[in-house]
C-alpha positions, 0 to 999 in steps of 0.5 A: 259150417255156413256158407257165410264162414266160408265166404267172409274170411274168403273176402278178406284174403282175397281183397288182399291178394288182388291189392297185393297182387295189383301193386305187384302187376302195375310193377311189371308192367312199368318195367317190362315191354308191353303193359298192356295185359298187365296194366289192364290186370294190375288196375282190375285188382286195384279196383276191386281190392277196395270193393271186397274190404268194403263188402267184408266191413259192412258184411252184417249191413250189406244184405247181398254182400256175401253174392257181390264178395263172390261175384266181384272175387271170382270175376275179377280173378279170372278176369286178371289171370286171364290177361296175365296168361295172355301176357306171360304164356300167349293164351287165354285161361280158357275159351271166353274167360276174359268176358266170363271173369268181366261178366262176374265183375258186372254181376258183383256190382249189380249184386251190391247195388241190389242191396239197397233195395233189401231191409239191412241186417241179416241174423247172426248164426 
C-alpha cells in the first residue's frame, strides 16, 4: 500500500472532523463560561478545515499536497486538542504541544506554498 493511499483518504476524514468538530466547539464555547481555549480551538479547526479539502481537491495538482495534508492535520489537531484538555481537564496534552501542533500548522502552510515553485502533477500509481 502507497503512502499516498494513506494519506489522501486521511485528508478528507480529517478535513471533516476538524469542520465538524469546530462547529461543535464554537457551540461550546457560546454557551459555556470561558471561551477562551474553545474559541481559540473551534477557529484553528474552522481555518483549517477548508485547507485540507483543498489539499484533497487538487492532490494530483499539488506536488507537496500530501506533506501539507499531513503537517496542516496533525498540527492543527494537536494544536486544538491541546486547548481543549486545557479547558476541560487544566492541562496541556503534553510538555509544549500547543507550539508543537502551531509549528506543524506553520510547516503545512509553508509545505503548500513550496509547491508552487515544483512542476505540477505527480504519477498515478
Amino acid at each position: 500500500m502507497s503512502i499516498d493511499a494513506i494519506i489522501r483518504p486521511a485528508t478528507l476524514f480529517v478535513a471533516g472532523i476538524l469542520g465538524g468538530g469546530g462547529v461543535a466547539l464554537a457551540a461550546a464555547a457560546t454557551h459555556g463560561g470561558d471561551t477562551h481555549f474553545l474559541g481559540a480551538a473551534s477557529t484553528m479547526c474552522l481555518a483549517h478545515a477548508p485547507a485540507l479539502l483543498a489539499l484533497y481537491a487538487g492532490y494530483d495538482r499539488i506536488r507537496t499536497a500530501p506533506l501539507a495534508a499531513l503537517l496542516l492535520g496533525l498540527g492543527t489537531l494537536i494544536f486544538a486538542g491541546d486547548l481543549i484538555s486545557r479547558h476541560f481537564g487544566g492541562s496541556s496534552l503534553f510538555p509544549l504541544a500547543a507550539p508543537t501542533g502551531g509549528f506543524g500548522m506553520i510547516s503545512g502552510w509553508a509545505a503548500i506554498a513550496l509547491g508552487a515553485f515544483f512542476r505540477m502533477g505527480r504519477a498515478k500509481a
